[in-house]
C-alpha positions in Angstrom: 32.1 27.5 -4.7 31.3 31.2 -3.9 32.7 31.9 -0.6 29.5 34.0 0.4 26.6 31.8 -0.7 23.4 33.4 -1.1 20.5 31.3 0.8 17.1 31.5 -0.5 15.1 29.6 2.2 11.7 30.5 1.2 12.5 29.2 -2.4 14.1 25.9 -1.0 11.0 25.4 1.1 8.4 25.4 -1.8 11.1 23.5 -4.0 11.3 20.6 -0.8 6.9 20.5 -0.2 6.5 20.4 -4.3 9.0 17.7 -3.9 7.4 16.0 -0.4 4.0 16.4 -2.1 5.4 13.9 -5.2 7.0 11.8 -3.6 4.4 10.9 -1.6 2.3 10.3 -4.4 4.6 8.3 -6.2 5.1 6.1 -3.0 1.1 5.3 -2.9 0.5 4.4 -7.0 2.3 1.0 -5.9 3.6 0.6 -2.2 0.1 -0.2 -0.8 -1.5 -2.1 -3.8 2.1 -4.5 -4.4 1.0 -7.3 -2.5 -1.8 -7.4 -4.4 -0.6 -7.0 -7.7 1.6 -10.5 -6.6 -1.3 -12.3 -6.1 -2.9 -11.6 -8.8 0.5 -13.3 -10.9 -0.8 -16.2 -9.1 2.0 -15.8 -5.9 0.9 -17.6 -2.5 1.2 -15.8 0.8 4.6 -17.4 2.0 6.2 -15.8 -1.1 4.3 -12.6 -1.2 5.5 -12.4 2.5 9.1 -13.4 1.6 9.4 -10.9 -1.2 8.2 -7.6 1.1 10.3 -9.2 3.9 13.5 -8.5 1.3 11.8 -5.1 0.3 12.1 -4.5 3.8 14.9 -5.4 4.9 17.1 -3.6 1.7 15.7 -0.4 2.9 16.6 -0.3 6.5 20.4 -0.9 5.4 20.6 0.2 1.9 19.6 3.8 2.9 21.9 4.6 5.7 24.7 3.3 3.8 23.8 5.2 0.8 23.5 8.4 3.0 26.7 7.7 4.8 28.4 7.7 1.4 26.7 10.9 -0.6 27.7 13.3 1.9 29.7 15.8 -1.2 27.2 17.7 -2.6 27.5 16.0 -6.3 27.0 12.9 -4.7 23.9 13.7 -3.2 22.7 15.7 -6.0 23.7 12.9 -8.7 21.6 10.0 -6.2 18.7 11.5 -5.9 18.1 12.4 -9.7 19.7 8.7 -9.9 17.4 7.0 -7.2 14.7 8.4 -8.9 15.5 8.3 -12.7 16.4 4.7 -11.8 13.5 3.3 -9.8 11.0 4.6 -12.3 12.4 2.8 -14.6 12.9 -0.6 -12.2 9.3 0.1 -12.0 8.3 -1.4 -15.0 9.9 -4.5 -15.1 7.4 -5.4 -12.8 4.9 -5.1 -15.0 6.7 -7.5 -17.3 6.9 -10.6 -15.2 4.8 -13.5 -16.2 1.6 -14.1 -14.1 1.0 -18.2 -13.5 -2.8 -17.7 -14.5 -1.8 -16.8 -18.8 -4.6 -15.0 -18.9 -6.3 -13.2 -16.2 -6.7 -9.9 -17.6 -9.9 -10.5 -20.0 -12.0 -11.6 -16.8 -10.8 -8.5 -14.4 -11.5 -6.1 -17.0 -14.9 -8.1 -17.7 -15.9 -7.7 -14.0 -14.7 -4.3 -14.5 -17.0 -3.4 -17.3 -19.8 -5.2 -15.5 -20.1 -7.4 -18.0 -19.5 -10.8 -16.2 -20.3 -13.7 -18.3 -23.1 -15.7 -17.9 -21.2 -19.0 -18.1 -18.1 -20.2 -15.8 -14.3 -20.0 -18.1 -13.5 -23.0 -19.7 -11.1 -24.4 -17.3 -14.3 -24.8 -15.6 -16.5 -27.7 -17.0 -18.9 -27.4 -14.2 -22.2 -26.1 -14.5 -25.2 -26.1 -12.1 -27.9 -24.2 -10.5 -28.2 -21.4 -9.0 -28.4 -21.5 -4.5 -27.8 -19.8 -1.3 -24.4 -19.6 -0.4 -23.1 -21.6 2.3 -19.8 -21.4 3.7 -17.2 -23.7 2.3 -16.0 -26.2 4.5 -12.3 -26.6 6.3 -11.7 -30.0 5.2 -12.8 -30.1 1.0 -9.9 -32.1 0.2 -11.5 -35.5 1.2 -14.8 -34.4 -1.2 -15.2 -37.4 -3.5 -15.6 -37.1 -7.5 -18.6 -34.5 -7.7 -20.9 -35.2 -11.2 -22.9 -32.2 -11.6 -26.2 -31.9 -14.0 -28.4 -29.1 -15.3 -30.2 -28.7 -18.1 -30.9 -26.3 -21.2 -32.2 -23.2 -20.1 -31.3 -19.5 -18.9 -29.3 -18.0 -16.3 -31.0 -16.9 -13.0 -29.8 -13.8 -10.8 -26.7 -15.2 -9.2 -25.2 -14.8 -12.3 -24.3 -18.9 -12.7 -26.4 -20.2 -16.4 -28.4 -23.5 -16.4 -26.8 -25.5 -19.2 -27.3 -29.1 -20.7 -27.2 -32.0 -17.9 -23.8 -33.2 -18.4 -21.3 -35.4 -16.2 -18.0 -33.5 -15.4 -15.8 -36.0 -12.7 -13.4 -33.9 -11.0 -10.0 -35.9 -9.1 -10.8 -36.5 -5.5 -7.7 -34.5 -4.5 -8.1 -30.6 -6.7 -11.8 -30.1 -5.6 -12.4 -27.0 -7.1 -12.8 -24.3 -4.3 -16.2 -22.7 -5.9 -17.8 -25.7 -5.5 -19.6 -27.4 -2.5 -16.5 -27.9 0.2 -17.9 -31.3 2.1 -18.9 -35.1 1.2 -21.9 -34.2 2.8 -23.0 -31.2 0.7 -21.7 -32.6 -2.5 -24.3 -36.0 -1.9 -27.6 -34.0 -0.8 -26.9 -31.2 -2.9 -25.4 -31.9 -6.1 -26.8 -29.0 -8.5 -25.2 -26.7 -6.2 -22.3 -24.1 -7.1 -21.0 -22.0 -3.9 -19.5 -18.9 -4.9 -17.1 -17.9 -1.6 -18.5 -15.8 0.6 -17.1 -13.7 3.9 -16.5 -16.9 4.9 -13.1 -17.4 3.5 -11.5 -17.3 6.3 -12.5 -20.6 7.2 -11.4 -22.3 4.4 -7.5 -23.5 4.2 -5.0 -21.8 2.0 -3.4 -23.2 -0.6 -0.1 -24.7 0.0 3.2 -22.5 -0.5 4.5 -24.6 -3.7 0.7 -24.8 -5.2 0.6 -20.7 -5.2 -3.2 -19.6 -5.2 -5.6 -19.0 -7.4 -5.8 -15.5 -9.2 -9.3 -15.3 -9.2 -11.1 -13.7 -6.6 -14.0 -13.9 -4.9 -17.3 -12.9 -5.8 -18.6 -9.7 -5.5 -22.3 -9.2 -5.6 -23.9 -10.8 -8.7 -20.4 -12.1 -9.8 -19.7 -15.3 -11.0 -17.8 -17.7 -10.0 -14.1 -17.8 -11.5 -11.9 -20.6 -12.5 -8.2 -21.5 -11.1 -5.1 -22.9 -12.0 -5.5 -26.3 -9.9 -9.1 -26.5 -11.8 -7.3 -26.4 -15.4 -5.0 -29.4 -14.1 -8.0 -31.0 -12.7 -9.7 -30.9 -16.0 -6.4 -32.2 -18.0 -5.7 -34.8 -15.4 -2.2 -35.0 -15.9 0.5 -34.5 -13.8 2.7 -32.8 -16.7 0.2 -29.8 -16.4 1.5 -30.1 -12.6 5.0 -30.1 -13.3 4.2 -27.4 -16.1 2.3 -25.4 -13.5 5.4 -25.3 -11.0 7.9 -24.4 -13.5 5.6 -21.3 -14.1 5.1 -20.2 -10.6 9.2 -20.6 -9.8 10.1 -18.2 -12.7 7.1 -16.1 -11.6 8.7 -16.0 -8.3 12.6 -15.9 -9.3 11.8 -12.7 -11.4 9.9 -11.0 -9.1 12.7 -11.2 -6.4 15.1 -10.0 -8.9 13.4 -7.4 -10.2 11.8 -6.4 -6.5 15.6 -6.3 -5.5 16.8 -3.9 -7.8 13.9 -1.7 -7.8 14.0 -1.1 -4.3 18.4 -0.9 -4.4 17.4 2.1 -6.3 14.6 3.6 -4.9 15.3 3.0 -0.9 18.3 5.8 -0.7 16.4 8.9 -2.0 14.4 9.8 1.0 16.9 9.9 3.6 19.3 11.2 1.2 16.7 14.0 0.5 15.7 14.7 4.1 20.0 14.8 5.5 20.3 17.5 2.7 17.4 20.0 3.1 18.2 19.6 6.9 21.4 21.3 6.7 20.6 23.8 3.9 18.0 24.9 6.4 21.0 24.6 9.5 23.0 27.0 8.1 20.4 29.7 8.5 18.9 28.4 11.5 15.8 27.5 10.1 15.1 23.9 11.4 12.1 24.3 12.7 10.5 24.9 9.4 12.0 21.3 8.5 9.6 19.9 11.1 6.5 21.3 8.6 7.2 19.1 5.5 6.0 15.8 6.9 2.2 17.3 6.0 2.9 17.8 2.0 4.0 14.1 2.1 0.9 13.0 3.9 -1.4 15.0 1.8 0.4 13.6 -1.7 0.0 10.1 -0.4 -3.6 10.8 0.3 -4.2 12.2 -3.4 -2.3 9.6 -4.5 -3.6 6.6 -3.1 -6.9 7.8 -4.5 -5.9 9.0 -7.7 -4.2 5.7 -9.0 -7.1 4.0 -7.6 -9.8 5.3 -9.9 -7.0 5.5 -13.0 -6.8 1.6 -12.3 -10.6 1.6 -12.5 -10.7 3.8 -15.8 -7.5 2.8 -17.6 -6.6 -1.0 -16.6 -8.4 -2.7 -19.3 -7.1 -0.8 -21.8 -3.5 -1.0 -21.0 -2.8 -4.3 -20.7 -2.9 -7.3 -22.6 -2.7 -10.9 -20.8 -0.8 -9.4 -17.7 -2.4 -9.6 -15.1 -4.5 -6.4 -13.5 -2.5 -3.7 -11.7 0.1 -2.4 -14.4 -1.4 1.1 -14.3 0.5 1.5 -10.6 3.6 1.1 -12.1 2.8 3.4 -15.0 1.6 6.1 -12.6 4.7 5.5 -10.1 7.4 6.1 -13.2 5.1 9.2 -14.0 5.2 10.7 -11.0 9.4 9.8 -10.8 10.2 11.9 -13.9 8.0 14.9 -12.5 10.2 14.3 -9.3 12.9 14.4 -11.4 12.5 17.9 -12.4 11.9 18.9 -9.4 14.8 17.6 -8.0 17.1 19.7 -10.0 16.3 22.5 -7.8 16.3 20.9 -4.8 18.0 22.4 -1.8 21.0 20.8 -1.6 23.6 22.8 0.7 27.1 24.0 -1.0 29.0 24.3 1.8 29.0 21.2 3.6 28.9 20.9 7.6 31.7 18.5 9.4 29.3 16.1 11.1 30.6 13.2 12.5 31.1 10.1 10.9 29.2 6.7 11.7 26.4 8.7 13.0 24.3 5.4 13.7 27.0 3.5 15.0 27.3 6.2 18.0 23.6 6.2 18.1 23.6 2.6 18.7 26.1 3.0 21.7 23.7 5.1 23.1 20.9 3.0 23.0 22.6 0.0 24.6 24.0 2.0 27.1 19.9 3.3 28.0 17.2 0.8 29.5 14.8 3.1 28.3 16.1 3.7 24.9 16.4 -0.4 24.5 12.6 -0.5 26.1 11.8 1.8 23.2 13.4 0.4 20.6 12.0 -3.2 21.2 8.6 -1.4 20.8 9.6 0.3 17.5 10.5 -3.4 16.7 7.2 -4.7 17.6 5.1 -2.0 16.0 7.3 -2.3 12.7 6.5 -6.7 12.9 2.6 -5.8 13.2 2.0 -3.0 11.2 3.6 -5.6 8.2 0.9 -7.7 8.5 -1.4 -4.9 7.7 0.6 -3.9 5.1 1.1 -6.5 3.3 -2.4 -8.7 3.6 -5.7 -6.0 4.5 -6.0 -5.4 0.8 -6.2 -9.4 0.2 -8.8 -9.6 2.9 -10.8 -6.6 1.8 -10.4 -8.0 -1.4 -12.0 -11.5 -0.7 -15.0 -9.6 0.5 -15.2 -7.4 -2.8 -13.6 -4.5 -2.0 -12.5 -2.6 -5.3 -9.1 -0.5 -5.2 -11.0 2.5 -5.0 -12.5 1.7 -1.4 -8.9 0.1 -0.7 -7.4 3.5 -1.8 -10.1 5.9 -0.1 -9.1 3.5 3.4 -5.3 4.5 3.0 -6.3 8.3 2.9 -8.6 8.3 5.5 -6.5 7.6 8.2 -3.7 10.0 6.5 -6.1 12.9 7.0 -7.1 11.6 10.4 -3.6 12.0 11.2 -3.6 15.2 9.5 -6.6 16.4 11.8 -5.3 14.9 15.2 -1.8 17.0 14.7 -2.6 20.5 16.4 -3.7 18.5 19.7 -0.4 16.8 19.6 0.9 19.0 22.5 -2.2 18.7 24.3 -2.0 15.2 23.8 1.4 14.7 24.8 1.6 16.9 28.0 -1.7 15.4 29.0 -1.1 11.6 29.1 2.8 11.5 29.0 4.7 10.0 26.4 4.9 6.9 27.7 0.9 6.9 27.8 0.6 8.5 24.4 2.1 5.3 23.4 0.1 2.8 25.1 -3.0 4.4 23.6 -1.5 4.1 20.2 -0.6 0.3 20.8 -3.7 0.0 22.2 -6.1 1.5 19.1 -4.1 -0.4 16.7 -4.7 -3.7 18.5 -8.5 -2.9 18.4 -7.8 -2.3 14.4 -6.5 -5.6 14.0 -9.3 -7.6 16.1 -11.4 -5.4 14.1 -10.1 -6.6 10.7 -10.6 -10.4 11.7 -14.0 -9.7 11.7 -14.9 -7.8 8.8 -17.9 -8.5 7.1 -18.3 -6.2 3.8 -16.4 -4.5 1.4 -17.0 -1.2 3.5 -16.7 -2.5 6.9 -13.1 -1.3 7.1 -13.6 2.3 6.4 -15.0 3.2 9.9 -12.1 2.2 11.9 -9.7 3.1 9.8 -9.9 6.6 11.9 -8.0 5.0 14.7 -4.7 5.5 12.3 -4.4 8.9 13.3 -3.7 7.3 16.8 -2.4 4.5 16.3 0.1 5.9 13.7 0.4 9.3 14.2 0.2 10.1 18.1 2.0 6.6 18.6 5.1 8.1 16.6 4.9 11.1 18.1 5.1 10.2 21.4 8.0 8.3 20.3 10.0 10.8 18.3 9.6 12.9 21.6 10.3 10.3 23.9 13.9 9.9 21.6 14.4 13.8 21.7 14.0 13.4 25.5 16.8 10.8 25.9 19.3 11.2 23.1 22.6 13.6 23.7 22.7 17.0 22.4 23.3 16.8 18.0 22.5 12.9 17.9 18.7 13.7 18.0 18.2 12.7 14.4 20.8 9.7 13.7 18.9 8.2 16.6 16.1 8.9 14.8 16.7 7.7 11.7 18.3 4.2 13.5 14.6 3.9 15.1 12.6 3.9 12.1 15.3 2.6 9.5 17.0 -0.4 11.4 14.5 -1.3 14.2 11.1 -0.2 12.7 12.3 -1.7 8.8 13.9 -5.1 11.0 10.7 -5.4 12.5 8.7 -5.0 9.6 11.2 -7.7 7.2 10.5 -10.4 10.4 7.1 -9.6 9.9 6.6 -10.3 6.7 8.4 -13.4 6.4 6.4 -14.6 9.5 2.9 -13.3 8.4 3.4 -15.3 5.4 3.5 -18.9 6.3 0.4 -18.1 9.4 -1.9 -17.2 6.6 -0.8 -20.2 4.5 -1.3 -22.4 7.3 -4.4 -20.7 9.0 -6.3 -17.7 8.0 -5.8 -14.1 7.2 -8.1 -14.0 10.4 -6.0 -15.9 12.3 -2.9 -13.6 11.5 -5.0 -10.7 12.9 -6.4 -12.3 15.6 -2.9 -13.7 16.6 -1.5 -10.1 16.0 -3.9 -8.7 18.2 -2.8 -10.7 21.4 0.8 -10.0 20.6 0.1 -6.8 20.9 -2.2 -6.5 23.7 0.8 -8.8 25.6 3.5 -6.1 24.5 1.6 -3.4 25.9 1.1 -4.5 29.3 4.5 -5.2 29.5 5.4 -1.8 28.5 3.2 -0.2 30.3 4.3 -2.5 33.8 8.2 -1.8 32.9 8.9 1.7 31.6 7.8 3.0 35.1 10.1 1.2 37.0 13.6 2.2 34.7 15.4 5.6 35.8 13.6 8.9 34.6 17.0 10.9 34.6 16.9 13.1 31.8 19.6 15.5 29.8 20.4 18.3 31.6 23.8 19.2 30.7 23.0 22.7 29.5 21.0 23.7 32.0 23.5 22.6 34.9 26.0 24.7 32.9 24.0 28.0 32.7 23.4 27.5 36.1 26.5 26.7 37.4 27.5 30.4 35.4 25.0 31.9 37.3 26.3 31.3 40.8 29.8 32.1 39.8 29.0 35.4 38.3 26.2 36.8 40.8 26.8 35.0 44.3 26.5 39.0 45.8 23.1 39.1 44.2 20.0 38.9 46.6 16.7 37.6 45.4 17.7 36.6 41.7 15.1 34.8 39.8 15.8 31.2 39.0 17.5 30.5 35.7 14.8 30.6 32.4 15.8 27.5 31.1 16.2 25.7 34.4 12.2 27.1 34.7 11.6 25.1 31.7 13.1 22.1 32.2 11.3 21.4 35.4 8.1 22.2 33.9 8.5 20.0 31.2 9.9 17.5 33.4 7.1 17.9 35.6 4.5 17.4 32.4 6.8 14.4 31.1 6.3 12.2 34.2 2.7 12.9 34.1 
């Protein structure tokens, strides 16, 4: 190691955006479509929200311990071309576990093509003619056996054909969920096929060990698609059951294992990545231009999201065979990884090594339990982290159920990125003018109206127009809090306390939320959850709002008292001195910080 090393700062900052700008894209080809891709192998919401509750939780204590120990320069340098050599490759065995539907991937890619078929899959040996839709009802289970009849003819503008009047008897307890969802509507209308509509929400989901069916909802024109409990129905025998669970266990067992390792890879190579430009850039005292990258990340995710969102469209069909839609994200995501790759061999990794102090988050802790405000905070960052899961994991299902392709989902992602993106040069205006602590009442506040909002949605574009709150919600609502810690933490634990906020508190609040979000949809409504979410919320927020006043507003002043305390001592003979510059300051901002 040269004992003079040359720094090239403005080379390690394009090397670290190129590197921001594709890591963020390789983030959004899967992170925000995963829960999807799950149901559509046939997974119900308690074990989608089980499997991100792991994903979760394996980041926010996989990553500081993986930083903690690749503190040598190889070590660093060998884990991040490792994390990321490694996870593209965990990528893909994703794409290899067995959906529960066998073949769901000749109907998607027939929507796709707009080329839906004029007659319901085979599973399906119900035909009938064409009607309104009506909402299903909440109770379709007690439906008795329902004999439909049509006959010869053509098929109408629905999309549903007029076949040969035919007797199909369907078991009292597997009604399929197309079909009329009361006693009622099944004896005064029994020609009628309800596709679901906006609806859904009302109607119950399927239980935990069942799973769901893969097909969705229709869109406009769309027909009607078959499920798994309609295939059984059809074959009336409870081997098909048994047959049916055996699938959806090793469905679940392989996705957990290979969900598990992928993210055991993948979870250590942004902190790890962030700890090392952020002391090449120390050395030279060029921090500030650290604070800068966050933007290349945002704008990669935005091109991202969008980007794998109309490959999908393009390319789905083509590359796979009787997996189930989605495989193109994990293509795309180990794409992106081995351009990240190159990229990381010239990453700005420092040579000569600072002597930080160990067990950075366990003194950051300390400091947090010995603070009412940082504990205050840090509950919040919980909260937040619990509700922002639920969007997360689920608002692509519900969009989804109301015919949303991934192309609107992806275009929702990015809109609130560039909001964010917009809002940021008024983020000192912002924070002097309503205080941090009101800075983050506003952001709990917008995304509580978000998730009322998304219990009501109605169409397939109904989510884009709030979806301009994120840049509130998300991005003032962090930076009030990354001031707020900045404000409170000791001088050189700024950034472990950090790091324990939106690793340990934020990921532990996000891992509860899943696992909770979960079993509320299962046993009420995707509606519910939001609804539900909402009030949580709203209740959190008047708490903090009634509490954070009332704790101790001391702030750190260490320095200041020193350089003052130097001043007296060296110019007590001096009449009429101005006031120390920093002491200025720290008043003002004081001043601005109380409101």
């Amino acid at each position: 190691m040269s004992a003079n090393p040359q720094w090239d700062v403005r080379r390690a900052l394009r090397v670290a955006r190129l590197f921001q700008l594709l890591c963020g894209a390789r983030e959004a080809a899967v992170t925000p479509f995963l829960t999807l891709y799950l149901r559509q192998l046939g997974l119900a919401a308690p074990w989608v929200g089980l499997l991100m509750g792991t994903k979760h939780l394996i980041a926010a204590f996989w990553a500081p311990f993986c930083a903690f120990l690749a503190r040598s320069y190889r070590n660093r340098r060998a884990l991040l071309m490792g994390s990321l050599l490694g996870s593209g490759a965990a990528s893909l065995l994703m794409a290899l576990v067995p959906p529960r539907d066998r073949a769901p991937g000749d109907r998607a890619c027939n929507r796709s093509r707009g080329a839906a078929p004029a007659v319901l899959p085979p599973e399906v040996a119900l035909t009938g003619t064409s009607a309104p839709a009506r909402p299903a009802s909440r109770s379709p289970a007690r439906a008795p056996s329902l004999p439909a009849e049509s006959s010869a003819g053509t098929g109408d503008a629905s999309g549903f054909r007029t076949g040969p009047r035919e007797s199909v008897r369907e078991p009292v307890s597997h009604p399929p969920r197309h079909l009329v969802g009361s006693a009622e509507g099944a004896r005064t209308t029994p020609e009628v096929l309800q596709p679901i509509t906006p609806a859904l929400k009302n109607t119950p989901w399927e239980g935990a060990f069942k799973g769901v069916s893969t097909a969705h909802p229709l869109l406009a024109g769309g027909s009607a698609l078959g499920s798994p409990a309609n295939l059984s129905a059809a074959k009336g025998n409870s081997g098909d059951l048994d047959f049916s669970w055996e699938g959806l266990r090793w469905t679940f067992i392989l996705s957990l294992g290979f969900m598990v390792l992928w993210e055991l890879l993948a979870a250590p190579l942004q902190q790890v990545a962030d700890d090392s430009l952020f002391e090449y850039l120390d050395f030279v005292d060029a921090t500030d231009r650290y604070r800068n990258l966050w933007f290349w990340r945002l704008l990669g995710t935005s091109a991202g999201v969008c980007g794998i969102a109309a490959l999908v469209e393009q390319l789905d069909c083509f590359l796979m065979t009787s997996g189930p839609p989605g495989v193109v994200h994990f293509y795309g995501y180990s794409l992106v990884s081995s351009l990240a790759l190159l990229v990381s061999i010239a990453f700005p990794v420092p040579k000569c090594r600072q002597r930080e102090p160990s067990y950075r988050a366990v003194k950051a802790l300390s400091l947090i339990e010995g603070d009412p405000r940082l504990i205050l905070l840090a509950s919040t960052v919980f909260v937040i982290g619990a509700i922002t899961s639920t969007v997360q994991n689920f608002l692509f299902w519900h969009m989804k159920d109301h015919g949303s392709s991934e192309l609107v989902m992806g275009f929702s992602v990015a809109l609130g990125l560039l909001g964010e993106i917009l809002l940021h040069p008024f983020k000192t205006t912002l924070l002097r003018k309503l205080s941090r602590a009101g800075t983050v009442g506003l952001g709990l506040g917008c995304l509580s109206g978000q998730l009322l909002y998304y219990s009501f949605l109605w169409s397939w574009w109904s989510v884009l127009p709030v979806q301009i709150l994120s840049a509130v919600s998300n991005g003032a609502l962090w930076w009030a809090v990354g001031a707020s810690i900045e404000d409170l933490a000791t001088p050189r634990t700024e950034r472990p306390l950090r790091a324990v906020f939106e690793g340990h508190f934020y990921g532990g609040g996000a891992s509860l939320g899943s696992f909770v979000g979960g079993f509320v949809v299962r046993h009420f409504s995707l509606a519910a959850l939001y609804q539900a979410s909402c009030v949580v919320l709203l209740l959190w927020l008047i708490l903090f709002l009634s509490i954070w006043p009332r704790l101790p507003q001391e702030r750190q002043i260490n320095y200041s008292k020193l350089l003052t305390m130097e001043a007296s001592d060296t110019s007590d003979s001096e009449q009429g001195m101005e006031p120390d510059w920093l002491v200025k300051a720290m008043r003002e901002d004081l001043s601005n910080w109380k409101g």
